[in-house]
N, C-alpha and C positions, 0 to 999 in steps of 0.2 A: 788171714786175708790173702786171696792170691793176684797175683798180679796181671793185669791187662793191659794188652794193647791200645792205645787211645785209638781213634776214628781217626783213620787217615784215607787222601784220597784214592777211592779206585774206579779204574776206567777198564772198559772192556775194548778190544780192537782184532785185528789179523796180523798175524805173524808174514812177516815180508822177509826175511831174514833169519838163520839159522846157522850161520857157517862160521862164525866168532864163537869161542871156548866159551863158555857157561854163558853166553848173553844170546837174548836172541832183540829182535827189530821191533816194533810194533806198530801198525800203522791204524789211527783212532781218526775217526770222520765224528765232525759233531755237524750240527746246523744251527743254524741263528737268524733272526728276523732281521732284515737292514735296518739301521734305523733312518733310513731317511726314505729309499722307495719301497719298504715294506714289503720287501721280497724273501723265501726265504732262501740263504746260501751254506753251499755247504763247505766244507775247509776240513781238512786233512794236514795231520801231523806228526811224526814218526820216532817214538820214545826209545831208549835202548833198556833191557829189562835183565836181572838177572835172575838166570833158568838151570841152580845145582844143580839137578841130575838130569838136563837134557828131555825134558817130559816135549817139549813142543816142535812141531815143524812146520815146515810152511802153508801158510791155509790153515792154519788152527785157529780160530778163534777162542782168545783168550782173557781170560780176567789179569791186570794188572794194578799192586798197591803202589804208593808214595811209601818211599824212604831214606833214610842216610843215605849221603853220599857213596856211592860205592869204586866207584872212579871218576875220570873226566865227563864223561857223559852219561854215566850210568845213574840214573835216582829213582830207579824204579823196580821192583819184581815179582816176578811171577807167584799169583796165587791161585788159579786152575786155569785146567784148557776148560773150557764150556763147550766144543765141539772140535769135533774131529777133519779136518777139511782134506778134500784133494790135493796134494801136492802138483805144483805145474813139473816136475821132474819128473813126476807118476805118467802124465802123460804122453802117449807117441804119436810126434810129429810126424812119423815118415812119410815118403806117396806110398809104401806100400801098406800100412798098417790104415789107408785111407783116412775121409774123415772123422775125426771122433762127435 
């Protein structure tokens, strides 16, 4: 018999954060219907996940699971990038590199 992982929860969001040792940030946007004026709203909230060997950076869009606790804020980690994004440190601002 071999052993499995139960179904635990996972959310996908953007990597907002990279600069903390093996964790990286996560920022998850859900939507939801009001319940009262039936609108829908959206609401953003920012997980800390841990990322062993450093696979993500900023602008990645990424899959994250629920787990043990792994420190103070940590309960979550990294199980793939889904895409590869721009980094805003990739880009240059300068006047002479004009607009991008």
């Amino acid at each position: 018999m071999t052993a499995t992982r139960n179904q635990r929860r996972a959310i996908e969001g953007t990597v907002t954060s990279d600069k903390m040792a093996k964790t990286i940030t996560v920022l998850v946007e859900r939507t939801y219907k009001h319940p009262k004026y039936k609108k829908y709203v959206r609401k953003q909230k920012k997980y800390h996940a841990h990322d062993e060997e450093g696979a993500a950076k900023i602008g990645d869009r990424v899959e994250i699971e629920a787990c043990r606790p792994l420190s103070r804020l940590k309960r979550y980690r990294l199980v793939r990038v889904i895409e590869k994004g721009v980094a805003v440190e990739a880009i240059d601002f300068s006047p002479e590199a004009g607009v991008p």
